[in-house]
ZATI-423287 format. One record per residue (C-alpha): residue number from 1; residue in one letter; x, y, z. Coordinates in steps of 0.2 Angstrom, whole numbers, plus 5000, padded with zeros to 4 digits. Example, Ala and Ser with C-alpha at 12.3 -4.5 7.8 and 13.67 -1.06 7.14 Angstrom:
<nodes>
> 1, A, 5062, 4978, 5039
> 2, S, 5068, 4995, 5036
</nodes>
This chain:
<nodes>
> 1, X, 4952, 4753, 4992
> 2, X, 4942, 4756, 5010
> 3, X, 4962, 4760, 5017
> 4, X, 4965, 4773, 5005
> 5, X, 4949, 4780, 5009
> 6, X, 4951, 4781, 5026
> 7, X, 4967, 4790, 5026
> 8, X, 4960, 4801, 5014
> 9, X, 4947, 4804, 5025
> 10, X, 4959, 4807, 5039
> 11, X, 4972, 4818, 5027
> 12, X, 4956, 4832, 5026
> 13, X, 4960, 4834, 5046
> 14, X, 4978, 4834, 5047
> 15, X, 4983, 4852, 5049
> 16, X, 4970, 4852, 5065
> 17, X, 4979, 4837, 5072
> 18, X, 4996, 4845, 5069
> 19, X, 4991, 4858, 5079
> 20, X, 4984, 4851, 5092
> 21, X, 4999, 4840, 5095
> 22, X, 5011, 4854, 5095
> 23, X, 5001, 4864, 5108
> 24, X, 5002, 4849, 5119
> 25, X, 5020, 4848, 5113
> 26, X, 5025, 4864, 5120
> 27, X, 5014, 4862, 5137
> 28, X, 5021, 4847, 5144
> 29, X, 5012, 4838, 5158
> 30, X, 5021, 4824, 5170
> 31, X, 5015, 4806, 5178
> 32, X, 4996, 4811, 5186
> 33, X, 4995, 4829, 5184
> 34, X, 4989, 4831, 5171
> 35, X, 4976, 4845, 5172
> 36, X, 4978, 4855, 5154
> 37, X, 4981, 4839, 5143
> 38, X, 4964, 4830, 5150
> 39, X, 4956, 4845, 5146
> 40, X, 4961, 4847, 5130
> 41, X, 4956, 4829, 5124
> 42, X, 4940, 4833, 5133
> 43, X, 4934, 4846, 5123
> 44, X, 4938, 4839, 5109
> 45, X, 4930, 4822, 5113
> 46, X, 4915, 4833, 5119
> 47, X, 4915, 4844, 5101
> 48, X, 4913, 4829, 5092
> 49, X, 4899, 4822, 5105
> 50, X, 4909, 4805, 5109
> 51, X, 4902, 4800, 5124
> 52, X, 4918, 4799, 5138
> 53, X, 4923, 4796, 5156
> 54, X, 4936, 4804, 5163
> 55, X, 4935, 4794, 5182
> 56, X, 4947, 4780, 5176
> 57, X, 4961, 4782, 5187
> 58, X, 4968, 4797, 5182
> 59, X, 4963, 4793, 5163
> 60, X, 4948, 4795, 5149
> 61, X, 4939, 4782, 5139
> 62, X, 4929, 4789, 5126
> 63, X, 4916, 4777, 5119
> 64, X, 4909, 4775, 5102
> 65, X, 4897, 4761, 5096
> 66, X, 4898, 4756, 5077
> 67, X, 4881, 4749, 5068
> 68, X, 4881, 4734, 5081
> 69, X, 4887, 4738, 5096
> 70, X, 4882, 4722, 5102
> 71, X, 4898, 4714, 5094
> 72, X, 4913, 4713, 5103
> 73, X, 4923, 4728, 5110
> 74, X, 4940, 4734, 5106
> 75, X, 4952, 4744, 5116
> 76, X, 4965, 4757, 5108
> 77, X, 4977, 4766, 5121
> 78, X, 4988, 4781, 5117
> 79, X, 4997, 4788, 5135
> 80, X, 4998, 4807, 5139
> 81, X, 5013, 4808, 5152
> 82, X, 5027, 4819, 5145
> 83, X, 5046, 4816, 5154
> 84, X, 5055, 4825, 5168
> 85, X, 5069, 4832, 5156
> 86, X, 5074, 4849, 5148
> 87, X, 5072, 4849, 5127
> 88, X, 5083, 4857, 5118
> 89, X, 5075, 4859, 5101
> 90, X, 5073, 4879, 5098
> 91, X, 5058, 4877, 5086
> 92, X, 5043, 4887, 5090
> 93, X, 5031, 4873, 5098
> 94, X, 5046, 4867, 5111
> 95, X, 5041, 4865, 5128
> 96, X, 5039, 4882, 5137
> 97, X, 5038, 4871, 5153
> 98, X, 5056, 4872, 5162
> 99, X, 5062, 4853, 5166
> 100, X, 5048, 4844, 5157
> 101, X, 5045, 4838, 5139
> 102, X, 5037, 4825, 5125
> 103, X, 5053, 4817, 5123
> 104, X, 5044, 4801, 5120
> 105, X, 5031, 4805, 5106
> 106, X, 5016, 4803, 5119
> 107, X, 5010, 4822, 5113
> 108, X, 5010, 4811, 5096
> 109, X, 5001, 4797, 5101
> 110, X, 4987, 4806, 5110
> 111, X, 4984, 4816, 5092
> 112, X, 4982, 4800, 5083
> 113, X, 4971, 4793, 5093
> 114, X, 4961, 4809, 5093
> 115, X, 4960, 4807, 5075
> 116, X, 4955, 4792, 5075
> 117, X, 4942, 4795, 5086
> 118, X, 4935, 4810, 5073
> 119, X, 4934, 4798, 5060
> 120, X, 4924, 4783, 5069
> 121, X, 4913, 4794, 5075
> 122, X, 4909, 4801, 5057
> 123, X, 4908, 4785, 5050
> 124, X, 4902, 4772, 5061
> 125, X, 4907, 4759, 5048
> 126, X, 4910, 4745, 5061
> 127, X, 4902, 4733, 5070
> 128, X, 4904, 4732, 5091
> 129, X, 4912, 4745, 5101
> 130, X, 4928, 4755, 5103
> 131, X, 4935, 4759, 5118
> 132, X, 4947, 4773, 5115
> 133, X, 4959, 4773, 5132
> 134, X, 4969, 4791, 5134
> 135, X, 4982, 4782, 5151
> 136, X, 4992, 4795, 5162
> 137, X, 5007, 4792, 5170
> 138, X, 5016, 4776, 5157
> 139, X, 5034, 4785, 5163
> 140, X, 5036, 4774, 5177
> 141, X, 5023, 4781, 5187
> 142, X, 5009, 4765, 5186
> 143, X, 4995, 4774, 5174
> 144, X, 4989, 4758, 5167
> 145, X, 4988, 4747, 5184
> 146, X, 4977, 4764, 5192
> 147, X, 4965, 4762, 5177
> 148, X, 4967, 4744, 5178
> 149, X, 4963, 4744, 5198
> 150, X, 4949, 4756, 5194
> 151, X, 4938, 4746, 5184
> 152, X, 4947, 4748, 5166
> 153, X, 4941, 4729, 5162
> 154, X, 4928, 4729, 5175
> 155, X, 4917, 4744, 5170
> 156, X, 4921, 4743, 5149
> 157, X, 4916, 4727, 5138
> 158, X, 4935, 4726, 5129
> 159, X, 4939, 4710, 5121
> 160, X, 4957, 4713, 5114
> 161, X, 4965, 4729, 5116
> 162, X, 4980, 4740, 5105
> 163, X, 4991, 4752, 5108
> 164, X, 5003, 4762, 5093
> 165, X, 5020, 4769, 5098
> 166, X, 5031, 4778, 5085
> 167, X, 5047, 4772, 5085
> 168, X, 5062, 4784, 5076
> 169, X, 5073, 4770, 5069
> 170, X, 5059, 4764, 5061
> 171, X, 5060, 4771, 5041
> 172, X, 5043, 4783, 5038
> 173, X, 5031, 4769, 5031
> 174, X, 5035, 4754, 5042
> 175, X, 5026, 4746, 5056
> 176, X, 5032, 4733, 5068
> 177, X, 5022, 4721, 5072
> 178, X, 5027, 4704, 5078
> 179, X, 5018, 4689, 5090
> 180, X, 5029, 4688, 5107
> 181, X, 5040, 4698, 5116
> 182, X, 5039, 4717, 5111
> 183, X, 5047, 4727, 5125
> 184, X, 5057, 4722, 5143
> 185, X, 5051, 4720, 5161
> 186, X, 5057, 4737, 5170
> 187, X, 5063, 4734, 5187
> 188, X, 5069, 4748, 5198
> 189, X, 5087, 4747, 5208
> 190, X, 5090, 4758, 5222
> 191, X, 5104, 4758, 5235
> 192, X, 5107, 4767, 5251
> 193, X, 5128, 4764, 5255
> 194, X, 5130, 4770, 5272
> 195, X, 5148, 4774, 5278
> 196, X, 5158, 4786, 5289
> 197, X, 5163, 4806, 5286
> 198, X, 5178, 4812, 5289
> 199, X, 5192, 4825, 5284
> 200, X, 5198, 4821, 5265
> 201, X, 5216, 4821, 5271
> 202, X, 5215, 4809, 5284
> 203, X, 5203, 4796, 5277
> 204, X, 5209, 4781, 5289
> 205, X, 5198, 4788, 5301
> 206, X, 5182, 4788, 5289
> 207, X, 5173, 4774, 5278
> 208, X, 5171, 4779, 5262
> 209, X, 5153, 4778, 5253
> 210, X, 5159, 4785, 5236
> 211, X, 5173, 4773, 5235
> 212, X, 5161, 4758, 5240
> 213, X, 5148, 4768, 5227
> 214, X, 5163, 4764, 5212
> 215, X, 5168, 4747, 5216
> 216, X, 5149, 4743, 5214
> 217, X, 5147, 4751, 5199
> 218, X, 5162, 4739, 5192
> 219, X, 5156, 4723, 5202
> 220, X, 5137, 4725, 5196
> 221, X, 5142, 4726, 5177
> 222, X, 5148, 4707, 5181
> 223, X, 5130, 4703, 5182
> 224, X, 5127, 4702, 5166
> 225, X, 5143, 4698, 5160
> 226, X, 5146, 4685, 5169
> 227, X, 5131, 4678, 5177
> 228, X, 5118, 4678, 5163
> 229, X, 5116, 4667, 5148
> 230, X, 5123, 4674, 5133
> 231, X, 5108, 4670, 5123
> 232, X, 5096, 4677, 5138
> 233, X, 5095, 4695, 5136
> 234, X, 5097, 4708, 5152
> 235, X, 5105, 4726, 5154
> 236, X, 5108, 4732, 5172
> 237, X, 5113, 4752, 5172
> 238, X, 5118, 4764, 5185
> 239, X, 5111, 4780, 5183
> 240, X, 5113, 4790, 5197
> 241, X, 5126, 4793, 5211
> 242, X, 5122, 4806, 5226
> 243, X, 5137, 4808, 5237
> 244, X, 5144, 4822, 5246
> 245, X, 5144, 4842, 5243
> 246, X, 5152, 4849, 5227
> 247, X, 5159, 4864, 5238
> 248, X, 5168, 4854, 5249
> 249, X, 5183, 4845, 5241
> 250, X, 5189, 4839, 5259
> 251, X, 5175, 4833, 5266
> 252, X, 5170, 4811, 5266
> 253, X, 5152, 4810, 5267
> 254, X, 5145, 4797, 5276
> 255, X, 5131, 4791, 5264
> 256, X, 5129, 4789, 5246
> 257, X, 5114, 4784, 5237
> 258, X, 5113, 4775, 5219
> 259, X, 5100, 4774, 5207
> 260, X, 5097, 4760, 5191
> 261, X, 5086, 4749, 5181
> 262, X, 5087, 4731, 5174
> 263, X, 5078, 4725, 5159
> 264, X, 5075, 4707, 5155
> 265, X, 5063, 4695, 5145
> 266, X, 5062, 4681, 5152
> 267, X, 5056, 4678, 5174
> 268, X, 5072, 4667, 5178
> 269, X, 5085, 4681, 5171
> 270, X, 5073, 4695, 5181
> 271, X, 5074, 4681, 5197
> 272, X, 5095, 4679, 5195
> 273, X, 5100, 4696, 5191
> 274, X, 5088, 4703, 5207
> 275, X, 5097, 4685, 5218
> 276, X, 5114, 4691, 5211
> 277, X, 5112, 4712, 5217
> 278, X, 5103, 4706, 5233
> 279, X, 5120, 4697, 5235
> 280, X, 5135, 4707, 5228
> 281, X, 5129, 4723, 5236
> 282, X, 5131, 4720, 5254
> 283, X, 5144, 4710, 5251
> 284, X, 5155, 4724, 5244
> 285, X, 5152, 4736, 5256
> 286, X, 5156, 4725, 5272
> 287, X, 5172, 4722, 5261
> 288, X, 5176, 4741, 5265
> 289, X, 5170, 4742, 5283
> 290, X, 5152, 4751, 5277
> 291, X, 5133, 4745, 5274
> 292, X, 5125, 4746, 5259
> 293, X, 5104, 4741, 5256
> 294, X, 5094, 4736, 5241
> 295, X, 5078, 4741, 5237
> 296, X, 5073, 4732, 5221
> 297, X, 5055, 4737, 5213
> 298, X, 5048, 4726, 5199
> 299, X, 5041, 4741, 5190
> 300, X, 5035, 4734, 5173
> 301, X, 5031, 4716, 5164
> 302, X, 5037, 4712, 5149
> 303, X, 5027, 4719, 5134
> 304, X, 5023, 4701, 5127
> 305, X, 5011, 4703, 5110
> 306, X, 4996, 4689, 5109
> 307, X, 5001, 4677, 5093
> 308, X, 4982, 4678, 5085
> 309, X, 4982, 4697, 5088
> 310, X, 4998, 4701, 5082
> 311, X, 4993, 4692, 5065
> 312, X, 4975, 4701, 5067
> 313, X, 4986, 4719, 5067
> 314, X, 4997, 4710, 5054
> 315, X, 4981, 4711, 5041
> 316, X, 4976, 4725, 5045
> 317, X, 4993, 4735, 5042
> 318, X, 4997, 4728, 5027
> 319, X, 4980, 4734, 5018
> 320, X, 4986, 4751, 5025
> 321, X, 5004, 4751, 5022
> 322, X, 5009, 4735, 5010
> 323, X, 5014, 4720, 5014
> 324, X, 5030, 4724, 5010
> 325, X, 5032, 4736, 5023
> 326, X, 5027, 4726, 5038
> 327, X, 5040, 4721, 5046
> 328, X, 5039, 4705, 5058
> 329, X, 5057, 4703, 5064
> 330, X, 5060, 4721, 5072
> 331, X, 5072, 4717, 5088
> 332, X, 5063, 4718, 5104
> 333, X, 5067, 4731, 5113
> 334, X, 5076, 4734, 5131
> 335, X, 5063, 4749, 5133
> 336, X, 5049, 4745, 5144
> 337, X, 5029, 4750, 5142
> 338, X, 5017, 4748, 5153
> 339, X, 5004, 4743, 5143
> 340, X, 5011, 4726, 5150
> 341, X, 4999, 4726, 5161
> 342, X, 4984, 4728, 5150
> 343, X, 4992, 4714, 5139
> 344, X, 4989, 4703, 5156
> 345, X, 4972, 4708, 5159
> 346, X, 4966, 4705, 5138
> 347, X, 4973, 4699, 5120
> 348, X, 4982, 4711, 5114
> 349, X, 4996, 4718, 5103
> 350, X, 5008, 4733, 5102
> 351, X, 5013, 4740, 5087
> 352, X, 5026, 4753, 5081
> 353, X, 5027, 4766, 5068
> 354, X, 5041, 4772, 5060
> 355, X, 5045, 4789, 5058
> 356, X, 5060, 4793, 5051
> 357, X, 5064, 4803, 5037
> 358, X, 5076, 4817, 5031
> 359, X, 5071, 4830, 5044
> 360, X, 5082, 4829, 5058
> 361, X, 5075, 4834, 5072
> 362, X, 5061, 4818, 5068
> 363, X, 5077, 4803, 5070
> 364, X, 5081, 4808, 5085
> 365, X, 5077, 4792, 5098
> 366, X, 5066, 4795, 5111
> 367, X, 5069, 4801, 5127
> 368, X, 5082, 4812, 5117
> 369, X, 5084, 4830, 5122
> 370, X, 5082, 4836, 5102
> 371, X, 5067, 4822, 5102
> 372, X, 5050, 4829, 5093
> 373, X, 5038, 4818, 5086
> 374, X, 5032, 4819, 5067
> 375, X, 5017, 4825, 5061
> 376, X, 5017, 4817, 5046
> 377, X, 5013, 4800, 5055
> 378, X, 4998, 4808, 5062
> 379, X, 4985, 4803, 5048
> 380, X, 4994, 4785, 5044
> 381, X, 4993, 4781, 5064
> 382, X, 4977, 4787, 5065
> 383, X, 4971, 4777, 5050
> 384, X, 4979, 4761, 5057
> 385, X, 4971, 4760, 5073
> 386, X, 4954, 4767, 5063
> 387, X, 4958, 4750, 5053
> 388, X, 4959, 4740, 5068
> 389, X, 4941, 4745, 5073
> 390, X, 4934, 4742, 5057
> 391, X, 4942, 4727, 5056
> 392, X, 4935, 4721, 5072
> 393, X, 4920, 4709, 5068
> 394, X, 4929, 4702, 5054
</nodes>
């Protein structure tokens, strides 16, 4: 079976994947900067003589024609962008970066998609192009609209585009792939409270921000609650409160500053839960005497997978994996991606892998401190979106 072989082909190469992922594992890289990871892919890129461009806003495209390049193009993305957060794993290829790690699987990704890349390039059993798309900054830092505004779509001849995320409560040998909604829109919250200071013991004389900063915290998990359809998903967090010293226990401060996100699906819950902040906020503070401002950013679109694409990937993954283990009904997820974006611009569909098994350290979700993606999914990821190219002029 052409699938079997494939991954056969890829399982010859999977110690050098292995390794390459761990080393990107253990040097992290954040948002833009991203100087040692985009060097790394480039040499291999250039090792296997892919032809690649590394101007696309802040991200590489390597190219590789199949036996008739004049066929339609397919895109594959994997992102690069580790996350602002310490890891706690102790094993030997843990961050050695203080404050940053691949707590996402990203480090993963990339390796998969490098993979991939080594076996189109040795076989060339396809007909059009692939466009393999290496994205910075997916965390919330806009990669995919700056390779989008620098010519992505403009500049490459992609007709439907893919992107492969593992996903840790997924069982090792699943893939998710379904037609509509896949991952939430991202909008970020931020308030700036502004109050009066004053001596702890006398606090008639002040307005307090902290005790304005609570009562919002209570009054904006109503929201949801009680100002969104039941059946129409949203989640509005708090995640961060900046207020006062921490060495002066009796001193009010005169500001405080909050942090947050909300996830929805639909445009009408993003619109009422954005109507009811813009409302509650500055309502509650003039309640206590104190001014409160909201800066609400739409960050991210729904992740929304095109029907005919979906069941294209559909096909594809269960020659690979069975049809049995294709699972169409996986939840969406209050997560966001910004491969969104690229879903506006072309077809498209996003897919995730599963990867859990009995080792620990690989079912732990993402974005968890003891997160480390698995190497085992390496040559069965790399082998899907391989499938995906080859699949391409069918």
């Amino acid at each position: 079976m052409k699938a079997q072989k494939r991954i056969n082909q890829i399982k010859e190469w999977h110690q050098a994947y292995t390794d390459f992922r761990r080393d990107l594992h253990a040097y992290p890289e954040i948002g833009f900067d991203l100087s040692r990871t985009r060097e790394k892919i480039k040499a291999l890129l250039a090792g296997l003589k892919i032809d690649l461009h590394d101007d696309v806003g802040g991200g590489i495209v390597a190219v590789i024609s199949g036996n008739d390049p004049m066929m339609r193009g397919i895109a594959l993305r994997a992102d690069m962008d580790a996350l602002p957060m310490q890891e706690a794993n102790t094993f030997t290829h843990a961050s050695k970066i203080p404050g940053c790690m691949h707590g996402c699987g990203h480090d993963g990704h990339v390796a998969m998609l490098m993979a991939c890349a080594h076996y189109l390039q040795k076989n060339r059993d396809f007909s059009g192009t692939a466009y393999l798309i290496f994205q910075p900054a997916e965390e919330g830092k806009g990669g995919a609209m700056a390779m989008i505004k620098a010519g992505l779509f403009e500049r490459f001849a992609i007709d439907r585009i893919f992107a492969l995320h593992n996903w840790p409560t997924l069982p090792f040998g699943k893939i998710a792939i379904q037609p509509g909604r896949v991952m939430a829109a991202c909008d970020r919250i931020n308030i700036e409270i502004g109050g009066r200071g004053g001596h702890a013991a006398y606090p008639h004389l002040a307005i307090d921000p902290i005790l304005v900063a609570s009562h919002l915290v209570t009054g904006i998990q109503s929201i949801v609650a009680r100002n969104i359809d039941p059946y129409q998903e949203a989640v509005v967090s708090i995640c961060g409160i900046e207020a006062g010293n921490m060495d002066a226990m009796n001193v009010i401060p005169d500001k405080a500053r909050m942090i947050g996100t909300a996830r929805t699906f639909l445009p009408q819950v993003q619109d009422a839960v954005e109507k009811r902040l813009r409302e509650m906020i500055p309502a509650v503070a003039a309640g206590f005497g104190a001014e409160a401002k909201l800066d609400y950013e739409r960050i991210d679109p729904a992740t929304v997978n095109d029907a005919c694409q979906a069941a294209f990937a559909e096909k594809v993954a269960a020659e690979l994996f069975g049809t049995e283990n294709v699972v169409r009904d996986l939840q969406p997820s209050m997560g966001a991606e910004d491969f969104s974006y690229m879903l506006l611009q072309k077809p498209g569909a996003y897919l995730r892998i599963g990867q859990q098994n009995d080792r620990t350290r690989c079912n732990a979700f993402l974005h968890n401190d003891l997160y480390d993606f698995n190497d085992d999914l390496i040559p069965y990821g790399a082998a899907m979106l391989a499938g995906l190219v080859e699949a391409n002029s069918a």
